[in-house]
C-alpha positions in Angstrom: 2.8 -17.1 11.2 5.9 -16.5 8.7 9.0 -15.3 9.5 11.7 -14.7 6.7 15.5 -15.6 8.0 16.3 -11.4 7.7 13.2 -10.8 10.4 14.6 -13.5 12.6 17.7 -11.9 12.5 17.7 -8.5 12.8 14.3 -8.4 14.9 16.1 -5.5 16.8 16.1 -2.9 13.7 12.1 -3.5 14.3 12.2 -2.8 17.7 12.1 0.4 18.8 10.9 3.3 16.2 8.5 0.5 14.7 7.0 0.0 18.3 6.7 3.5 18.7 5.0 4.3 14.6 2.7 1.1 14.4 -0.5 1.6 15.3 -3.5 -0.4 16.0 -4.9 -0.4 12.0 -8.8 0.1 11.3 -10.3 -2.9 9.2 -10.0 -1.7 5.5 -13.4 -1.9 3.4 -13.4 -3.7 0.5 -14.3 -0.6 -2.1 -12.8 1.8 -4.7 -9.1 2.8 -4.0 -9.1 5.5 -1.3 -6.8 8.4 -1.2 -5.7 9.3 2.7 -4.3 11.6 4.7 -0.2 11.0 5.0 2.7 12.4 5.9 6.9 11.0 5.7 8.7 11.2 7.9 12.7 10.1 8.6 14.1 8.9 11.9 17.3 7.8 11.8 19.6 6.2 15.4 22.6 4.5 15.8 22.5 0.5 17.5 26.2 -0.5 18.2 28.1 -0.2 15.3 25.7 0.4 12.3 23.5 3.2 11.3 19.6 2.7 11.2 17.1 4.9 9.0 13.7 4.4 9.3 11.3 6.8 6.5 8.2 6.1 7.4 4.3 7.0 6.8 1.3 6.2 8.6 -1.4 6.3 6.2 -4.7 7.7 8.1 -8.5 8.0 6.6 -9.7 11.3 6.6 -11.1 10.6 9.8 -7.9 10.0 11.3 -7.4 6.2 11.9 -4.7 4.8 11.2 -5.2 2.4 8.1 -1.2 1.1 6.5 2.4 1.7 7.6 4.8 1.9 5.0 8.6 1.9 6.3 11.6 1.8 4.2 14.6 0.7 6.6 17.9 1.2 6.0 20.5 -0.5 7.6 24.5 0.6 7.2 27.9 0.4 8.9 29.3 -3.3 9.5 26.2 -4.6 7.9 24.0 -2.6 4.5 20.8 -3.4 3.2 17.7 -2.2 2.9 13.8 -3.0 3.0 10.5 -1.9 2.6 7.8 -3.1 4.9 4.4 -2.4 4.5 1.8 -3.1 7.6 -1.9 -3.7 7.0 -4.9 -5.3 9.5 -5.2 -8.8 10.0 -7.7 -11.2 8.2 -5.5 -10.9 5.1 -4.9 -13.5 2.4 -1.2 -14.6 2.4 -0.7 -15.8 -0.5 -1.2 -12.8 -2.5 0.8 -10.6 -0.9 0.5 -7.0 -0.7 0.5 -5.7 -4.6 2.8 -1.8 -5.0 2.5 0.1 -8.0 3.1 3.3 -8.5 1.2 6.0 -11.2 -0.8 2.4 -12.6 2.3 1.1 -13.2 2.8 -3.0 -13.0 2.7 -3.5 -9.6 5.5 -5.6 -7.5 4.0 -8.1 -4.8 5.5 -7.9 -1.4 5.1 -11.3 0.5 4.1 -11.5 4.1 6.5 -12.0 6.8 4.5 -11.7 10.0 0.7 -12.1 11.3 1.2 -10.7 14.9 -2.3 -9.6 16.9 -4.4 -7.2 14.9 -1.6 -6.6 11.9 0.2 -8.4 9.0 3.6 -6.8 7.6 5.0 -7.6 4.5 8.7 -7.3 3.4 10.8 -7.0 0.7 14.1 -5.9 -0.6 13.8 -2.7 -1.9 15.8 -2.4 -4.9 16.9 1.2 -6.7 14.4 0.5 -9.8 11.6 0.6 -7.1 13.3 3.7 -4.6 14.0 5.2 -7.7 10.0 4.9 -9.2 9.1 6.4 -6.0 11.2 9.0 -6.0 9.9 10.4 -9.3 6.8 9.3 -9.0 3.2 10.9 -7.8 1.2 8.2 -6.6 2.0 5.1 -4.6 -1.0 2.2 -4.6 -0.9 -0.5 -1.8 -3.4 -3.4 -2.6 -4.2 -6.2 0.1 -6.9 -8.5 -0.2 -9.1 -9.6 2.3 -10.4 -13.1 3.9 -13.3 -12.0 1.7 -11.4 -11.9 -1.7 -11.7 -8.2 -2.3 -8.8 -6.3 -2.5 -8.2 -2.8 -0.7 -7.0 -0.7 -2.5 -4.6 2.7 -1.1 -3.7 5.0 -2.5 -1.0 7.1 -1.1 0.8 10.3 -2.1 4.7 10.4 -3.2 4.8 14.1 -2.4 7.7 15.2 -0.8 9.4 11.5 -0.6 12.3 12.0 -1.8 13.1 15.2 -0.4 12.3 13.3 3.5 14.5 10.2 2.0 17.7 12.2 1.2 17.4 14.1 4.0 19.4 13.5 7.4 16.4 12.5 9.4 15.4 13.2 12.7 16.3 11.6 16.5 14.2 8.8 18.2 13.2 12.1 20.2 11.8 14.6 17.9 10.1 11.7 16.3 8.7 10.8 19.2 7.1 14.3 19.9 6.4 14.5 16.3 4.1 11.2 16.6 2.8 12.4 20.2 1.7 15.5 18.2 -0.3 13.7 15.5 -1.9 11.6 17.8 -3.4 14.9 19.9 -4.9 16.3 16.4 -6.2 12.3 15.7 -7.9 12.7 19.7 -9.1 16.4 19.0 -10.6 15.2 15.3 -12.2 12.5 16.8 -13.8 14.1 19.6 -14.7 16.6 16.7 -16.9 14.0 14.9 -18.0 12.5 18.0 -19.7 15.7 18.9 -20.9 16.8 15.7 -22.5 13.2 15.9 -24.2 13.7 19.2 -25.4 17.0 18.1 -27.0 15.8 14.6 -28.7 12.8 17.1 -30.1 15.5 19.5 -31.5 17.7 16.2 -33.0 14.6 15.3 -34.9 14.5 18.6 -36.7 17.4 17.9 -37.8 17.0 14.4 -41.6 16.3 14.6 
């Protein structure tokens, strides 16, 4: 396990809205560069005397399971900075960190902080050239690589980012109720493909 002196420090800015947006992560296969189902979304609280912004998107498969967590945090008041953490499953290599590049640019490697259960996150400073590449750009790729050697590639849209980043963000409670939403349509699609599953089985039953 690695911990960086800024995670040890301010594990409370990862409390809360990161308990509440990470999500048990499905095992990535090693394969062509995927494009997902995402959404970004800002939630932004006050803790004692700074300001805390969380943007945030859970990267799903077209299935609906939750596959990467990308959060940029920003922290103001008394103290200012600002991150980007990305979360990925477990049975990562380390050393490689998780490789960002956006439209095929060169990509920036973001090292691992923490291996906690069934996820990793990786963290960095996130610096303007970077918020600024996102901003303007169309297509953000996050590459892991497994205990294998393969990487996973992800590809993830930049639609609408920097609209949701300039915006003034939403409370701990619509977010919340936002999240509880998205997890009903993940349970409904779910139940969806489970049943056209059972019915393709039972077809098969009666093919001679």
């Amino acid at each position: 396990m690695a911990q960086n002196g800024f995670f040890a420090g301010k594990r409370k800015f990862f409390g809360g809205i990161l308990a509440a947006v990470f999500l048990p992560l499905a095992v990535l296969p090693a394969a062509h560069a995927q494009e997902m189902t995402e959404g970004w979304r800002k939630v932004c609280n006050k803790q004692q005397d700074i300001d805390v912004c969380n943007t945030v998107n859970n990267v799903l498969s077209d299935t609906g399971q939750p596959l990467t967590i990308l959060n940029i945090i920003e922290v103001s008041g008394k103290q200012n900075q600002r991150r980007f953490a990305i979360q990925v499953p477990t049975g990562r290599v380390i050393p490689e960190g998780i490789k960002v590049s956006i439209d095929g640019a060169a990509p920036k490697t973001v090292p691992y902080m923490i291996c906690n259960g069934p996820a990793c996150i990786a963290d960095m400073i996130l610096d303007e050239t970077l918020l600024s590449a996102m901003k303007k750009g169309k297509r953000l790729t996050v590459t892991s690589v497994n205990v294998q050697g393969y990487p996973n590639p992800i590809n993830v849209s930049l639609q609408g980012f920097g609209q949701v980043y300039a915006g003034p963000g939403m409370t701990d409670k619509a977010f919340q109720e936002d999240q509880d939403k998205v997890q009903k349509a993940l349970q409904l699609r779910q139940k969806e493909l489970e049943d056209n599953m059972k019915a393709a089985q039972e077809k098969a039953k009666t093919v001679p």
